[in-house]
Steps between C-alpha positions, in 0.01 A plus 500: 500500500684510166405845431631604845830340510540607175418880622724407772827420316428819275504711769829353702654565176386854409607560879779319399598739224404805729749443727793413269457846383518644869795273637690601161421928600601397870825377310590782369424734736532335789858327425647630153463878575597512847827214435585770242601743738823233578641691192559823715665312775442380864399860583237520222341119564464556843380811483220419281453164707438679802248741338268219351527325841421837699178490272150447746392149445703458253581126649143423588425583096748196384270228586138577338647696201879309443545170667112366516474555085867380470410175742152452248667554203792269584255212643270528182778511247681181694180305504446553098818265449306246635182559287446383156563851365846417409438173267196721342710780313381589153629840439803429296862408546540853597214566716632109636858609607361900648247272722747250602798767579194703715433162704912421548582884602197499733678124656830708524303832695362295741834413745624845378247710621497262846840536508516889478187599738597317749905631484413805442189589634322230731848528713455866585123497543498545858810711513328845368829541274561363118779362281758677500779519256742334710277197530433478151808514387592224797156275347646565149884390577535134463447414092189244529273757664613781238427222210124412668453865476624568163267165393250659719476881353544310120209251553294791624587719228349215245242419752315854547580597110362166324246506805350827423446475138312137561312682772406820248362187261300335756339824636402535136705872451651301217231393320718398201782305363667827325456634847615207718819453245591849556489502868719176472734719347449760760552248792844407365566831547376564843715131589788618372470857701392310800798238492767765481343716727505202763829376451645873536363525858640175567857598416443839641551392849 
């Protein structure tokens, strides 16, 4: 029974791991790249909005591939706060404060990501149209929904860069420390890129 449960929690967490690294692709292709095109203008956003949402099936695709991994990865990652992972770190004061900041920005993407598929996308589901610049920029008017997104695109930033080097470690890609500390390095980086990337779109519209 041991050996199972034991196989059991390895496996929710390799899956767990699996689909961070999907959800944080879908991310940036599915709502970095195509926000982007605010910078050209209403005509170039919805332009490029009504392309992706022309696209065959491409609505019926966002639940197995985007929102089922996002809803698994969101549940699993909640329910470890509750474990006794977080009073068993031994990796360092570093390694202590990288873990910690993952678990807070993963708290903070939780009501953010709610918050913007269900504006954004959830309310024009059954309307066969998108977001459209004009409604973004309406969503993105009053100050305390621009500063949830602008906490939002930051906390992801962190979130998918420290979340992918952890995830490289635990797949075993890097199999050493030299290796590990550089992609540390690497993931600051990748944050950095990420968080002003994400805070442009937001002030774009």
């Amino acid at each position: 029974m041991a050996g199972g449960a034991g196989t059991g929690y390895f496996l929710v967490r390799r899956l767990h791991t699996l689909s961070g690294l999907l959800v944080s692709l879908a991310y940036v292709f599915l709502f970095l790249m195509p926000m982007s095109a605010a910078a050209g203008g209403a005509a170039s956003f919805n332009g490029l909005a009504k392309s992706l949402n022309d696209l065959p099936f491409a609505g019926a695709a966002m639940l197995p591939f985007v929102l089922a991994p996002l809803a698994f990865h969101a549940a699993v990652g909640l329910s470890m706060l509750y474990g006794s992972e977080l009073s068993a770190i031994s990796y360092g004061f570093y390694r202590n404060w990288m873990y910690a900041l993952q678990r807070l920005t993963g708290v903070v993407l939780v009501p953010f990501v709610v918050f913007h598929v269900t504006k954004a996308h959830l309310a024009f589901a059954f309307t066969g149209r998108a977001a459209d610049y004009a409604f973004m920029q309406k969503l993105l008017a009053p100050g305390w929904v621009r500063a949830v997104y602008v906490a939002g695109v930051i906390s992801a930033a962190f979130h998918i860069g420290n979340g992918t080097a952890t995830a490289l470690a635990r797949l075993g890609i890097l199999g050493t420390r030299r290796a590990q500390d550089a992609a540390a390095m690497v993931m600051w980086v990748v944050t950095l890129v990420l968080a002003a990337w994400g805070v442009r779109v937001v002030y774009a519209f």
